[in-house]
Structure formats: structure tokens, C-alpha cells
N, CA, C and O atoms as a GROMACS GRO file, in nm:
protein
  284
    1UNK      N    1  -9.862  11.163   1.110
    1UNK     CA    2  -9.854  11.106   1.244
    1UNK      C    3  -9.976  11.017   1.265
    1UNK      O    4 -10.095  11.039   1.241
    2UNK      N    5  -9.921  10.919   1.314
    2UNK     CA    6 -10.052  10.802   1.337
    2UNK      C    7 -10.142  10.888   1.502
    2UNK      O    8 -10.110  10.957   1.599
    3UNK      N    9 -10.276  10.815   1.435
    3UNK     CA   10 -10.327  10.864   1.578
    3UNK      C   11 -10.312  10.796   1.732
    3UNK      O   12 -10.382  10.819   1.830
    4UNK      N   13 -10.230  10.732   1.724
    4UNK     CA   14 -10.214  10.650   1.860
    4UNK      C   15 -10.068  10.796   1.921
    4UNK      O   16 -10.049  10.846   2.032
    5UNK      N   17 -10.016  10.812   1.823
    5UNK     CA   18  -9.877  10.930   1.848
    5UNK      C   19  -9.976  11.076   1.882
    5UNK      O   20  -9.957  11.149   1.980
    6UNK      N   21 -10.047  11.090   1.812
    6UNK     CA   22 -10.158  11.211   1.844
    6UNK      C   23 -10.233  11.213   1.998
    6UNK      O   24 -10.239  11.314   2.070
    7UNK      N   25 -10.278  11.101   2.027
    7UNK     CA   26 -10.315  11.074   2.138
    7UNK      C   27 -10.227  11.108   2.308
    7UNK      O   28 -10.249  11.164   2.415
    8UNK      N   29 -10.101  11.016   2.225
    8UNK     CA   30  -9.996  11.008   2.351
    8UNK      C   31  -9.956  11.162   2.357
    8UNK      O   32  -9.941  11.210   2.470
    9UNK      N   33  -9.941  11.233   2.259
    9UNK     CA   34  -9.920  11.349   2.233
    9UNK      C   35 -10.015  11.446   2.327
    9UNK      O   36  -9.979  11.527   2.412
   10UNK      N   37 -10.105  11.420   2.298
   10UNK     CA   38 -10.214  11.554   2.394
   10UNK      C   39 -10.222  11.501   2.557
   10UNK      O   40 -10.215  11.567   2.661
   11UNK      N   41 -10.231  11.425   2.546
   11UNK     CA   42 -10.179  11.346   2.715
   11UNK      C   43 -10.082  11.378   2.756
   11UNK      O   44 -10.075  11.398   2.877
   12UNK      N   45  -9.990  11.392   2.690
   12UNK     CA   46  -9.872  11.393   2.753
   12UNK      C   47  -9.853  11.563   2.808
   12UNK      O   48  -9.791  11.608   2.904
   13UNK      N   49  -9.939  11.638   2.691
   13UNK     CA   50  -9.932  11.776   2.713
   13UNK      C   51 -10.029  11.833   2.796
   13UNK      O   52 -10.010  11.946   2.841
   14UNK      N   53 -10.172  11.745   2.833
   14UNK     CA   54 -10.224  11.768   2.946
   14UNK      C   55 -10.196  11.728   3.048
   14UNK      O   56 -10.256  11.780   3.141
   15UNK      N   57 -10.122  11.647   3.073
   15UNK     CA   58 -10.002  11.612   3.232
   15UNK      C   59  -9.907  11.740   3.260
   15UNK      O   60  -9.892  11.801   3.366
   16UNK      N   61  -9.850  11.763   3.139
   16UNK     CA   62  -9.752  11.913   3.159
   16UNK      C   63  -9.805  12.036   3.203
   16UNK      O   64  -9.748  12.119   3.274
   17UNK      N   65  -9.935  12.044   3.148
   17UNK     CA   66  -9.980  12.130   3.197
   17UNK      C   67 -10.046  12.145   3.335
   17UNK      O   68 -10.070  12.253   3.388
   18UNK      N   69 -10.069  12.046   3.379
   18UNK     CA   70 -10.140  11.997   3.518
   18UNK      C   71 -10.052  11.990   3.612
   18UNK      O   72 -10.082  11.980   3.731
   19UNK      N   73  -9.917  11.997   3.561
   19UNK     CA   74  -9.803  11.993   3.683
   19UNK      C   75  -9.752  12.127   3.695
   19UNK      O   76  -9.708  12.174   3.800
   20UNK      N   77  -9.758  12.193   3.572
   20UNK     CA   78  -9.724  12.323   3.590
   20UNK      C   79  -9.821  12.406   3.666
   20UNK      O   80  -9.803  12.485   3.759
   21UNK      N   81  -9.925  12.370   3.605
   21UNK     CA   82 -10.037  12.474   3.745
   21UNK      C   83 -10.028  12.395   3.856
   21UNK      O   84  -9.967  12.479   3.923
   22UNK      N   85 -10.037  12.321   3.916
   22UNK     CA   86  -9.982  12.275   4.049
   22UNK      C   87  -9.870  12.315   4.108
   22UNK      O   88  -9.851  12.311   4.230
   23UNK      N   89  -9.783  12.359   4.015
   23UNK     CA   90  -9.625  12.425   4.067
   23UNK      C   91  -9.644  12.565   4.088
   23UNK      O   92  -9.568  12.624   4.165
   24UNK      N   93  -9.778  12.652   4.003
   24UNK     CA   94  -9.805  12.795   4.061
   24UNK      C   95  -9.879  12.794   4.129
   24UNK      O   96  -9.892  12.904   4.181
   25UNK      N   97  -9.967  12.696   4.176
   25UNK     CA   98 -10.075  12.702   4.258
   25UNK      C   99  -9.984  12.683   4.390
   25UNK      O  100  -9.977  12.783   4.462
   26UNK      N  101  -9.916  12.571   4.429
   26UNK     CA  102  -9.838  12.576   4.546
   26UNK      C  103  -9.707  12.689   4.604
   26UNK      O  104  -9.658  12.719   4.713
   27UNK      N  105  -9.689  12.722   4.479
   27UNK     CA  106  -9.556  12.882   4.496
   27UNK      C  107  -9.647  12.973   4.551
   27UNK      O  108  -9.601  13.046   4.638
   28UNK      N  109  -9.780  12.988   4.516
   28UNK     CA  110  -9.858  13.095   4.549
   28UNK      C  111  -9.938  13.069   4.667
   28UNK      O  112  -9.990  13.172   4.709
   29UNK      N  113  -9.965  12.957   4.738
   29UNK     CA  114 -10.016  12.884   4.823
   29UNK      C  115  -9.947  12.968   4.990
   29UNK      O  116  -9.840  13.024   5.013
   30UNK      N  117 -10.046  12.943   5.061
   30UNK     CA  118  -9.950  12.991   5.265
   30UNK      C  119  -9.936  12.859   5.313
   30UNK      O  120  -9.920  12.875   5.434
   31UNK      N  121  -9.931  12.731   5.288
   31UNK     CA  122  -9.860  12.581   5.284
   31UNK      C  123  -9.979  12.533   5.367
   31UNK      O  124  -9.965  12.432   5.437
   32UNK      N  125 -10.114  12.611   5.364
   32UNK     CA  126 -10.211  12.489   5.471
   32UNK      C  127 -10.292  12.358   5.350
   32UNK      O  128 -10.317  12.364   5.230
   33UNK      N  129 -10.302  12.300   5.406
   33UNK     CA  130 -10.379  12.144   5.302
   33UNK      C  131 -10.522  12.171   5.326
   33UNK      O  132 -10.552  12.227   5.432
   34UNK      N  133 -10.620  12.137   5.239
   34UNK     CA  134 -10.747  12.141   5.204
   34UNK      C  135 -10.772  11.998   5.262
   34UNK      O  136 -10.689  11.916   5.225
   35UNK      N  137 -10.859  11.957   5.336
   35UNK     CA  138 -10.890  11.793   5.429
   35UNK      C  139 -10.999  11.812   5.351
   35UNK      O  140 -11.044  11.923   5.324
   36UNK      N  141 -11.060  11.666   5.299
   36UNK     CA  142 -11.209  11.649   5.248
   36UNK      C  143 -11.302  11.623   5.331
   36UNK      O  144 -11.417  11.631   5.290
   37UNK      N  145 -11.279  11.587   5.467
   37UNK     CA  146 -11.375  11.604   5.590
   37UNK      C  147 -11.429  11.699   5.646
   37UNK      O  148 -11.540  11.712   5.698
   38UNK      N  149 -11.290  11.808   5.625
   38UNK     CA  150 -11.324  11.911   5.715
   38UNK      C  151 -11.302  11.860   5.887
   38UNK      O  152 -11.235  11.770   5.939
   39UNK      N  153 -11.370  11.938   5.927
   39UNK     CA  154 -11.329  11.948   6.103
   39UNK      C  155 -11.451  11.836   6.197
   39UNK      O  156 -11.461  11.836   6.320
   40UNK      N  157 -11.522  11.759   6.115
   40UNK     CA  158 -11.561  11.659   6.192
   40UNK      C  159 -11.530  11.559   6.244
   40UNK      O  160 -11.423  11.526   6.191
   41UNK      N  161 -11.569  11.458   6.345
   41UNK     CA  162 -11.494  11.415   6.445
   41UNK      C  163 -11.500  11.282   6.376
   41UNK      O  164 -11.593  11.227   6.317
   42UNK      N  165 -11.394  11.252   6.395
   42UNK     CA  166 -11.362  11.092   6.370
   42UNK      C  167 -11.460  10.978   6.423
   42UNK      O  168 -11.528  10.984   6.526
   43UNK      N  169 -11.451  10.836   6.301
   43UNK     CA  170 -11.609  10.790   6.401
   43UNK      C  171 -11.558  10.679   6.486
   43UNK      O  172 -11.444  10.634   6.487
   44UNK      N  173 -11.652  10.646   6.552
   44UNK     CA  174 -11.627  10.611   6.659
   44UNK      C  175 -11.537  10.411   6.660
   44UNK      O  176 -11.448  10.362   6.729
   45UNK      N  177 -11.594  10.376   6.586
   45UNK     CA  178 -11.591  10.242   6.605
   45UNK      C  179 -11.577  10.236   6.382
   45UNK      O  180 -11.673  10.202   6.312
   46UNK      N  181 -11.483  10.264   6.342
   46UNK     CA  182 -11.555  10.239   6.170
   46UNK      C  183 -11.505  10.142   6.107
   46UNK      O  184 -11.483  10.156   5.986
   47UNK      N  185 -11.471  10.005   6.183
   47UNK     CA  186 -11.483   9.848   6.091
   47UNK      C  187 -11.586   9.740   6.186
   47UNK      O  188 -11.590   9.617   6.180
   48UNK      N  189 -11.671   9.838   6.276
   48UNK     CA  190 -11.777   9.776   6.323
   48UNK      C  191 -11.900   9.671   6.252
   48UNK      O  192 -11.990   9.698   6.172
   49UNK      N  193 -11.865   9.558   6.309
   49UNK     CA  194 -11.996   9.500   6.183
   49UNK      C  195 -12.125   9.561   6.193
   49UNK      O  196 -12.143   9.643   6.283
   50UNK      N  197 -12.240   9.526   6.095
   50UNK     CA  198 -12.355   9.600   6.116
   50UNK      C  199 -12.462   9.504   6.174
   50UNK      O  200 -12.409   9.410   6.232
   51UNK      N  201 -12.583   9.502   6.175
   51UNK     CA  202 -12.682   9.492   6.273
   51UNK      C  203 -12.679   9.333   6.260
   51UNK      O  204 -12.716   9.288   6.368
   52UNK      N  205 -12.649   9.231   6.171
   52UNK     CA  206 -12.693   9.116   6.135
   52UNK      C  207 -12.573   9.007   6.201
   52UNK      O  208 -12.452   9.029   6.195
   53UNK      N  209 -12.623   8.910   6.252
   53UNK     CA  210 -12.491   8.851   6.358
   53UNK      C  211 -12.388   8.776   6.291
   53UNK      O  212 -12.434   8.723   6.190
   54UNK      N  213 -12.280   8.753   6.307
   54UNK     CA  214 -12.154   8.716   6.281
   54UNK      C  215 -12.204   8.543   6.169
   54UNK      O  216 -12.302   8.484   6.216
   55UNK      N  217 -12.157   8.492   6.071
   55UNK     CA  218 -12.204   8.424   6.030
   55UNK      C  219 -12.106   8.273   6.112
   55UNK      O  220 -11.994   8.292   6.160
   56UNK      N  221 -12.175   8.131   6.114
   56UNK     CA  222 -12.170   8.054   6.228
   56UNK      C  223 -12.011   7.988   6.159
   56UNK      O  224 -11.904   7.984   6.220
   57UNK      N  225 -12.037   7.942   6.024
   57UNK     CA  226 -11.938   7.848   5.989
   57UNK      C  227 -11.895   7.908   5.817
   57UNK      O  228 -11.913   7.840   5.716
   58UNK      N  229 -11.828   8.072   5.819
   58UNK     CA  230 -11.854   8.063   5.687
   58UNK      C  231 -11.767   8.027   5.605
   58UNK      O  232 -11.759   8.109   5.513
   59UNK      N  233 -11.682   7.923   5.594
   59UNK     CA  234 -11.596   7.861   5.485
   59UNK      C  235 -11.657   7.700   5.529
   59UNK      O  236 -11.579   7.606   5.545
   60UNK      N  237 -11.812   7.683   5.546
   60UNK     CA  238 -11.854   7.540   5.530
   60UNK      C  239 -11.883   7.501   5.399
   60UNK      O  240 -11.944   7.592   5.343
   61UNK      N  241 -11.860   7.380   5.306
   61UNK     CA  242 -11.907   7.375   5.175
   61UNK      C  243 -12.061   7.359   5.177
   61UNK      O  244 -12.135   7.322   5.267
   62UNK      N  245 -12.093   7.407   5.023
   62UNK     CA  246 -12.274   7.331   5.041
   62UNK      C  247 -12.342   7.231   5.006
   62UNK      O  248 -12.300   7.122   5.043
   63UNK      N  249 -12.426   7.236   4.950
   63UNK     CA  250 -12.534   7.066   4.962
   63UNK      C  251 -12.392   6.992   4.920
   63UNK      O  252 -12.324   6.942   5.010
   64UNK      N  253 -12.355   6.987   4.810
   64UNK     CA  254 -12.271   6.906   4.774
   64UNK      C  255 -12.210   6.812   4.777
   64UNK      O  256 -12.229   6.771   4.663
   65UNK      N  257 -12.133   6.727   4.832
   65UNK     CA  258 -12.062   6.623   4.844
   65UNK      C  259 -11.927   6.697   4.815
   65UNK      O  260 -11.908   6.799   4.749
   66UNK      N  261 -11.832   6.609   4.888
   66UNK     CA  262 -11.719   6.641   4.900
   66UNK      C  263 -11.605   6.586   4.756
   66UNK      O  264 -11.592   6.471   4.714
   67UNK      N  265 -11.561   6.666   4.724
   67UNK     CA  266 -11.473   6.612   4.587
   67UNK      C  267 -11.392   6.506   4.600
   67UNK      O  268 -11.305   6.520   4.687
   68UNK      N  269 -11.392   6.396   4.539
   68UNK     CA  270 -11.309   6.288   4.504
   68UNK      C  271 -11.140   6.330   4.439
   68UNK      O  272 -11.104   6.389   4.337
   69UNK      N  273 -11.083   6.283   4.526
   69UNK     CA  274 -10.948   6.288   4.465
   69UNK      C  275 -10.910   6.164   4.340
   69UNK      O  276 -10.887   6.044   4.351
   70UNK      N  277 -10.914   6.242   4.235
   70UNK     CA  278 -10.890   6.142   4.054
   70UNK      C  279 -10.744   6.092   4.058
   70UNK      O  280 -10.687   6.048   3.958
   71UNK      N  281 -10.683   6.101   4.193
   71UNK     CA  282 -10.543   5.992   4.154
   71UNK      C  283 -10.484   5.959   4.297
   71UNK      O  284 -10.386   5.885   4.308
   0.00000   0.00000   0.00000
């Protein structure tokens, strides 16, 4: 067996196995979900910009000169 078939091989058998303990872990489970926050409060404002002010013109080009159209 080539090792690329060896590979797909143990992958494939550590997915099987990762679904199967997920299938006894949830049979054995009382159906509540684990949150990664926990019970703290939502924030207040969270796509607030930060301390530095809004920028004036930002799709202006720079030093540059403006490109010549070649036709």
C-alpha cells in the first residue's frame, strides 16, 4: 500500500472514531450545551470603532499621478 492510501487510511479511521464517541457522549449526555462564554453579559456596543477618528478620504489615490488610459 502506497503511503498516500496509509494516510487516507488512519484519517479516515480517526474521523470514525471521533463520531462514534460523539454518538456516546451525546446518548449519555441530559441535552444541555457547554457555551464558551459562559454566563457573561453581552458587550455593549462590539463593532464600535476604537479611539482613533474615522479616516477623511480613504479610497483617495497617493502621490502618484493618475493612470493613463493605453488605448
Amino acid at each position: 500500500m502506497s503511503r498516500k492510501l496509509v494516510v487516507v487510511f488512519l484519517t479516515m479511521l480517526v474521523l470514525v472514531g471521533a463520531m462514534g464517541l460523539k454518538t456516546v457522549v451525546t446518548a449519555h449526555g441530559d441535552g444541555s450545551a457547554i457555551m464558551a462564554n459562559g454566563a457573561g453579559p453581552a458587550p455593549i456596543t462590539p463593532y464600535k470603532n476604537g479611539a482613533g477618528p474615522a479616516p477623511i478620504t480613504p479610497y483617495k489615490n497617493g502621490a502618484g499621478p493618475a493612470p493613463i488610459t493605453p488605448y
